[in-house]
C-alpha positions as CSV (number, residue, x, y, z in Angstrom):
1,X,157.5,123.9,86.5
2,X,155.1,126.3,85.0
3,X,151.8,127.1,86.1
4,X,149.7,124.7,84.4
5,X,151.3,121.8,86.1
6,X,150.9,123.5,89.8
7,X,146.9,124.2,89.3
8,X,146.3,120.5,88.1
9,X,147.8,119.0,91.0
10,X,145.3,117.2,93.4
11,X,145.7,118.8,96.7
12,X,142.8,120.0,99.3
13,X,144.8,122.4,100.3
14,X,144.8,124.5,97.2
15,X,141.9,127.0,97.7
16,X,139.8,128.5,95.1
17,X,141.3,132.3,95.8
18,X,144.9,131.1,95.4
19,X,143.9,129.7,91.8
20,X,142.3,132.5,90.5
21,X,145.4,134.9,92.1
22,X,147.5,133.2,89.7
23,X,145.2,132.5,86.8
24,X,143.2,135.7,86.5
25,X,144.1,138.4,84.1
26,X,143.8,141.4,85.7
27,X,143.3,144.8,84.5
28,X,140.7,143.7,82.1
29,X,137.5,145.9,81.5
30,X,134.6,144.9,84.2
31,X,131.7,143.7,82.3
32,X,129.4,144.7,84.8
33,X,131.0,148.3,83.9
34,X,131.6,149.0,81.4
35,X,130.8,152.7,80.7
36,X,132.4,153.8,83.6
37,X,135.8,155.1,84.4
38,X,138.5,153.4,85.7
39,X,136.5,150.2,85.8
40,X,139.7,147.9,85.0
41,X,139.5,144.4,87.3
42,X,142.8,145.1,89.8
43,X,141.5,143.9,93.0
44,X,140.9,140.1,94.1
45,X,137.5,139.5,96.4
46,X,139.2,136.5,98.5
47,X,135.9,135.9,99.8
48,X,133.8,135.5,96.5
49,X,136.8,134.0,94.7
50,X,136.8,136.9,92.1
51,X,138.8,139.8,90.4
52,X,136.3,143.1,90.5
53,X,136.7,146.7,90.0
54,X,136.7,149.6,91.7
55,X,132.6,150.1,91.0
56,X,131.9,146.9,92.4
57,X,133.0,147.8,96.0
58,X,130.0,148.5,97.2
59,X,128.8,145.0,97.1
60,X,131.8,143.7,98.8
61,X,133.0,146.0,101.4
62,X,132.8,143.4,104.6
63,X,135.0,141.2,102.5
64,X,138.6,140.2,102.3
65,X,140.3,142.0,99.8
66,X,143.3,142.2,97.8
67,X,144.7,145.2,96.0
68,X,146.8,143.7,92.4
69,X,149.3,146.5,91.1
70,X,151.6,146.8,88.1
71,X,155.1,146.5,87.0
72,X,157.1,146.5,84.4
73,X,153.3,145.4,82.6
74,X,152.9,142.6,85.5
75,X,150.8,142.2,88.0
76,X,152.0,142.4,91.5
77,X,151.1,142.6,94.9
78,X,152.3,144.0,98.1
79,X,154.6,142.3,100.5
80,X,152.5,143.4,103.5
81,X,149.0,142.2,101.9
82,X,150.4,139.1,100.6
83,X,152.5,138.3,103.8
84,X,148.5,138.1,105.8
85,X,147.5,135.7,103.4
86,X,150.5,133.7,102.9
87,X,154.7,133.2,103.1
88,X,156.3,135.6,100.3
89,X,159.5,135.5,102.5
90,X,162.8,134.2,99.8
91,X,160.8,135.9,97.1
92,X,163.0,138.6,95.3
93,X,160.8,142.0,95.8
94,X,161.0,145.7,93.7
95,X,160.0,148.8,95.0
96,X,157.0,150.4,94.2
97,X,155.8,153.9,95.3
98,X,157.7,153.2,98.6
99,X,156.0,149.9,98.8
100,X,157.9,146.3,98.1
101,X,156.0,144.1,95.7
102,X,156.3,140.3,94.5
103,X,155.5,139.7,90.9
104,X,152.3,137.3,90.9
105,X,153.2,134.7,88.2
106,X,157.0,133.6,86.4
107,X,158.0,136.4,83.5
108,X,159.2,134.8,80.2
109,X,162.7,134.9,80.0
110,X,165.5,132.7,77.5
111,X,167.2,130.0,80.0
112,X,170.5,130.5,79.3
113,X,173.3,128.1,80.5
114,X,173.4,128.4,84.5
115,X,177.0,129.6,85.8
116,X,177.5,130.8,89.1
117,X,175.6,133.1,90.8
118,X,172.1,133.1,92.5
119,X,169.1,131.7,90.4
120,X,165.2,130.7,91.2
121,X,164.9,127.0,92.5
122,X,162.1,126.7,89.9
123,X,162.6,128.7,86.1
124,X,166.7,129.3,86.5
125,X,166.1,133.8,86.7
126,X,169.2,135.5,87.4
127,X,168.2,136.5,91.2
128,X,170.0,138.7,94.1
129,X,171.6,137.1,97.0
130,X,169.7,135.8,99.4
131,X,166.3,135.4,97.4
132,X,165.0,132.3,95.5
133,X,162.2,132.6,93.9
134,X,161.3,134.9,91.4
135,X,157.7,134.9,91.7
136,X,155.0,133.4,94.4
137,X,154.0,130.9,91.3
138,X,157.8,129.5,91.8
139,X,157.5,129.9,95.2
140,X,154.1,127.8,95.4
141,X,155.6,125.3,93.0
142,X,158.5,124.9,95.1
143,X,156.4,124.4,98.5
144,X,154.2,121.6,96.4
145,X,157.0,119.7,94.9
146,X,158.6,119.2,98.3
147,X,155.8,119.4,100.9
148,X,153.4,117.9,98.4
149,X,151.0,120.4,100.0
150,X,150.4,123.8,101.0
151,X,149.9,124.1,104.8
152,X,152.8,125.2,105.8
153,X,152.6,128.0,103.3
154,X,149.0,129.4,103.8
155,X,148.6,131.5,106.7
156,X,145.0,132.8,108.5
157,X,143.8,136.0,107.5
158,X,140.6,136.4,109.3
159,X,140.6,140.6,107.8
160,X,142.2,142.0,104.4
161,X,141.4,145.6,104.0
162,X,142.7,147.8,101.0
163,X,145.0,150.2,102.4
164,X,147.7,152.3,100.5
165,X,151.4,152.5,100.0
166,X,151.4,153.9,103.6
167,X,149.4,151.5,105.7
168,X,146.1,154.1,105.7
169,X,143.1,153.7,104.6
170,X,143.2,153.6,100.7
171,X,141.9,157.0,99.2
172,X,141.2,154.2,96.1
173,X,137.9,152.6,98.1
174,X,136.4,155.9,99.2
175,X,136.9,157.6,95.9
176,X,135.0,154.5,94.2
177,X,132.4,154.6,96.9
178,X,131.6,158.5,96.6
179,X,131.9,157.9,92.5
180,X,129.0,154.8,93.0
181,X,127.3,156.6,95.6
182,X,127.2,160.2,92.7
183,X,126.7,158.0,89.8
184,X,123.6,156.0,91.7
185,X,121.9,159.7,92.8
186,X,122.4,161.3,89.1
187,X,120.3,157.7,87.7
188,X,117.8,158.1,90.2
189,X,117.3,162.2,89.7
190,X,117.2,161.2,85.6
191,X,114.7,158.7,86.7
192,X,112.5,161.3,88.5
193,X,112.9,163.6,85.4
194,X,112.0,160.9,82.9
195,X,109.0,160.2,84.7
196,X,108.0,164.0,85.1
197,X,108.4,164.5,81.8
198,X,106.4,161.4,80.8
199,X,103.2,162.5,82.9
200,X,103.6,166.4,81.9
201,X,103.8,164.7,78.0
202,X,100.8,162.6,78.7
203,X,98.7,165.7,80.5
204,X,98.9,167.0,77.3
205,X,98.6,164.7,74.7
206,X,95.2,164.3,76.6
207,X,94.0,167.7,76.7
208,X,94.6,167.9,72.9
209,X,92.4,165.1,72.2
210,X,89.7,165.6,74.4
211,X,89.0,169.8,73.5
212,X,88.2,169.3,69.9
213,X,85.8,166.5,71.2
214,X,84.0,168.6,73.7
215,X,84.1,171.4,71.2
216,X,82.2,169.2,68.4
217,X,79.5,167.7,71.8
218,X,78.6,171.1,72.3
219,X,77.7,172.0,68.8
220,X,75.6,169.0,68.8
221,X,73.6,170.4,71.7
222,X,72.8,173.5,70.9
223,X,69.7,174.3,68.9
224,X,70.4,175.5,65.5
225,X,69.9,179.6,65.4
226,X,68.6,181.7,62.4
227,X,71.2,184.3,61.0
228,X,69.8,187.8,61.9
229,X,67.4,189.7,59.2
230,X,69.0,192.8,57.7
């Protein structure tokens, strides 16, 4: 069963994060962003339902949050994160700077005629013993098809931090909070210059005007005078 199929099926128990997990395409440009650097959509707010990038942080740094990475030019996520959120267990993981990762959604493949050997319970991938899903979309499919539900899958995850391949703190969030924070004190000092420059600009369009002005009232003031007698 693909994807299609697993998003259309009525269940309550489907929340909006889950959906846009598996339907978003990461990696995309942030509109929001655009001229900035390293503004590509890889992480998923779960409280606001949304893929944002690194920029947007600010804005959502008491919320749950979930780092996407690539493979093999797929999005995946971490074991650990995705374990707080939900059951990745029986799902065939890679290694990734240290880290194991699940890919996100199914990867095309030809279905070719299935011998022996260990396979995914949902597209037929060739898989290593003792894993059976090659994806958490099979996975999810899977759980639906025979629980007709997900509650057994979903777990409570009450706090999601982004943290790095080690567990720490990830160096990711406080580099795009000191790059926000720099970015928002050079507008505001281009601000202050802008306006400086407008008022100096102003100052002296002003004075220009007004001196041949008071130069021509004066004339009109003063008696005329008789050139000397030589």
């Amino acid at each position: 069963m693909g994807l299609a199929p697993i998003l259309q099926m009525e269940t309550r128990e489907f929340p909006a994060w889950l959906e846009v997990l598996l339907k978003e395409k990461f990696f995309n440009a942030c509109l929001d962003h655009e001229e900035e650097k390293k503004n590509e959509k890889n992480i998923l707010c779960i409280d606001c339902c949304l893929s944002i990038c690194p920029h947007c942080l600010p804005s959502h740094t008491s919320h749950r949050l979930l780092r996407i990475r690539r493979y093999m030019y797929n999005d995946v996520l971490r074991v650990e994160d995705g374990s707080k959120l939900m059951d990745c267990s029986l799902i065939q993981p890679y290694i990734v700077n240290s880290s194991k990762v699940v890919f996100i959604n199914e990867r095309p493949h030809s279905r070719q005629f299935r011998g022996s050997g260990n396979f995914c319970n949902t597209c037929d991938r060739s898989l290593q013993s003792p894993y059976l899903f090659c994806s958490l979309s099979c996975k999810i499919s899977d759980v639906i098809m025979r629980q007709r539900g997900l509650s057994g899958f979903l777990r409570v995850c009450i706090s999601l931090n982004l943290t790095d391949d080690e567990g720490g703190v990830d160096m990711f969030l406080c580099q795009a909070l000191a790059c926000t924070a720099a970015t928002e004190i050079v507008r505001k000092k281009r601000s202050s210059l802008s306006s400086t420059c407008r008022r100096v600009t102003t100052a002296v369009s002003s004075a220009n005007t007004e001196a041949p002005a008071n130069f021509f009232n004066r004339r009109k003031n003063t008696p005329p005078q008789r050139a000397p007698l030589y």
